[in-house]
KEKE-3310 file (N, C-alpha, C; in steps of 0.2 Angstrom, whole numbers, plus 5000, padded with zeros to 4 digits):
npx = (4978:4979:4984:4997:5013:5014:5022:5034:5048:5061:5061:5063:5060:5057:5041:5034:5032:5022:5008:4991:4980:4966:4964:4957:4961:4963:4972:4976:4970:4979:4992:5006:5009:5016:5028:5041:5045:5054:5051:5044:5029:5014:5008:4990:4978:4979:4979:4988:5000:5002:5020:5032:5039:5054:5058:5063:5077:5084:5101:5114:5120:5105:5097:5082:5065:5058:5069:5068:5056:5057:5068:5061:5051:5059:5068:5058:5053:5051:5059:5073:5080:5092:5102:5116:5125:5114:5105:5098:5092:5082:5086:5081)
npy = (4947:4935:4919:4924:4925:4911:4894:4900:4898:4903:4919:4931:4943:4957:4958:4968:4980:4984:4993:4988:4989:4986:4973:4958:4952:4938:4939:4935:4922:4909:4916:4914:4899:4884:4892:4891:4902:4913:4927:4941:4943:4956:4967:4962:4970:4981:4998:5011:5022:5038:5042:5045:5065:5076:5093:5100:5110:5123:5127:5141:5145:5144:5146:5152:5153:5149:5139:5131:5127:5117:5108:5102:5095:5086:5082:5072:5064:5049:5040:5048:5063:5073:5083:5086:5097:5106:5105:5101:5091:5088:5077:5062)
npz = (5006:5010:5011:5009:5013:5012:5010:5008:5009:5009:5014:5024:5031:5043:5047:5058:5058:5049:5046:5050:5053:5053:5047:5054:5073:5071:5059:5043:5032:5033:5031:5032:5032:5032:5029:5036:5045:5054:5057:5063:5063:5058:5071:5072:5069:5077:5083:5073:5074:5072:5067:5079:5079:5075:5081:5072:5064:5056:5053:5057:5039:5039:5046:5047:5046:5033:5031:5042:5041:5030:5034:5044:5039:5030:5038:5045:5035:5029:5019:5028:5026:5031:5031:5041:5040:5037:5044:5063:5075:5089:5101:5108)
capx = (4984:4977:4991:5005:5019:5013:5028:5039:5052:5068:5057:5065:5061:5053:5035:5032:5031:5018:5001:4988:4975:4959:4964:4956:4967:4967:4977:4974:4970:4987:4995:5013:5008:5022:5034:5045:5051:5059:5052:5039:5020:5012:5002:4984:4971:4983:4978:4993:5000:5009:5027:5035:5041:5057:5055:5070:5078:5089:5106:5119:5118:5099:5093:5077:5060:5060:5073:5065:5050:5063:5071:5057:5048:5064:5071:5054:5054:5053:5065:5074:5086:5091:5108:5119:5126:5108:5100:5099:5086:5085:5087:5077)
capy = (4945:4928:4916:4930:4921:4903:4889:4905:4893:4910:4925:4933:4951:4956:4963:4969:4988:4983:4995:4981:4989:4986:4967:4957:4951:4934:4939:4933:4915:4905:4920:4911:4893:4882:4894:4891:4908:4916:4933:4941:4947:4963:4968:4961:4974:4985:5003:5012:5028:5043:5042:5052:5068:5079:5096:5100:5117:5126:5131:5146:5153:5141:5147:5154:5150:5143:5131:5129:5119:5111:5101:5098:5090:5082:5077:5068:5061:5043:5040:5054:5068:5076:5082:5088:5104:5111:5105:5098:5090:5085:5071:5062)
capz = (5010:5012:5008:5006:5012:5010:5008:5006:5016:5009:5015:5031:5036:5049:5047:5063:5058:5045:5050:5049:5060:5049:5048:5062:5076:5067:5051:5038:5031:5030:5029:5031:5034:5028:5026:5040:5046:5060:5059:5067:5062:5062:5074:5067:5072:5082:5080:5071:5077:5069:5069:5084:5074:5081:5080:5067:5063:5052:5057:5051:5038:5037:5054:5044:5045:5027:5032:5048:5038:5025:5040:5049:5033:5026:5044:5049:5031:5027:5021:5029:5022:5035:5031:5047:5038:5035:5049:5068:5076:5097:5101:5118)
cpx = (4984:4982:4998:5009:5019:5020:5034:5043:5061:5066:5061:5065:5057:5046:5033:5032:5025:5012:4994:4982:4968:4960:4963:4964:4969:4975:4973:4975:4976:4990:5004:5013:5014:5029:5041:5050:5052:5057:5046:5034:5019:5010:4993:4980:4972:4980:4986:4993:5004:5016:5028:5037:5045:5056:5065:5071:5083:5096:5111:5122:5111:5095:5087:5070:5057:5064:5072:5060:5054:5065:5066:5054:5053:5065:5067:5051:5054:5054:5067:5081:5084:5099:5111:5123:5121:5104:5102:5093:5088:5086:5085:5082)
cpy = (4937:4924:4917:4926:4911:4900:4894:4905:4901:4918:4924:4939:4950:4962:4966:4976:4989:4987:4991:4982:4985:4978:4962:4953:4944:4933:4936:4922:4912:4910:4917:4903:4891:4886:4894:4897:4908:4922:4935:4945:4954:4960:4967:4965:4980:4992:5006:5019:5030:5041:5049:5056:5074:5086:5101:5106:5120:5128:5136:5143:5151:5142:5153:5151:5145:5137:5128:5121:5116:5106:5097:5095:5084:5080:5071:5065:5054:5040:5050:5058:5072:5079:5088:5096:5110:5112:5102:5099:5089:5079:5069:5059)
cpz = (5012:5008:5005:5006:5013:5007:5006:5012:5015:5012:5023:5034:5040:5047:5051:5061:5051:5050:5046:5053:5059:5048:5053:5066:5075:5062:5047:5035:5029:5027:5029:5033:5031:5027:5032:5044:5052:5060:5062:5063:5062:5066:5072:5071:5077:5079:5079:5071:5074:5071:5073:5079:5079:5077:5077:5065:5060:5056:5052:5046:5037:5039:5052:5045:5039:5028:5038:5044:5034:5030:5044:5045:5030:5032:5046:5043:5030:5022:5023:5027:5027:5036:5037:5047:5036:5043:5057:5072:5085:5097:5110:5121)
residu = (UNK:UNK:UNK:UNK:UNK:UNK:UNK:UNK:UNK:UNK:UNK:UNK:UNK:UNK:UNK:UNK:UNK:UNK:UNK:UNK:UNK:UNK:UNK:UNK:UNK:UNK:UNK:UNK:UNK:UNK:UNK:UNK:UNK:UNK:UNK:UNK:UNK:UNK:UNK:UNK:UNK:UNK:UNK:UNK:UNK:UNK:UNK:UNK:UNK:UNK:UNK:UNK:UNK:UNK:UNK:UNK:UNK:UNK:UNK:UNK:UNK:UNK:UNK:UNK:UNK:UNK:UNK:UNK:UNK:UNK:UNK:UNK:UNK:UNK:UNK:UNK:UNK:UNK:UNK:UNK:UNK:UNK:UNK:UNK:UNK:UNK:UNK:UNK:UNK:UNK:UNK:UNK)
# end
């Protein structure tokens, strides 16, 4: 990662959800020197936690235990497939 985004002056997302625990809280060596950005860093050395996970459930006629675990695997998915005719999740 040392010199990743170096003089990478057109680069603009944002790292910030990058899990980056194991790397010290430096970063790494000229990791974006030069590059002039505007977005923001991981976390360098942060510890990285599960994603919160909703407890997702089939509805008529899918209000089954089998479709129970289908939503709750596909709902809390990354990417998520969580379509609204099969399933429904809470929401906090």
């Amino acid at each position: 990662m040392n010199k990743m985004f170096k003089n990478a002056e057109a680069f603009d997302q944002d790292l910030s959800a990058w899990c980056v625990e194991k790397i010290s809280v430096q970063g790494p060596t000229q990791f974006d020197t030069g590059s002039g950005k505007v977005f923001p860093n991981p976390d360098w050395g942060v510890a990285c936690g599960p994603p919160s996970l909703s407890s997702c459930t089939g509805i008529a006629p899918y209000n089954t235990s089998d479709w129970d675990t289908w939503c709750e695997t596909n709902c809390n998915h990354n990417p998520s497939y969580c379509p609204v005719s099969y399933c429904v999740c809470p929401t906090d």
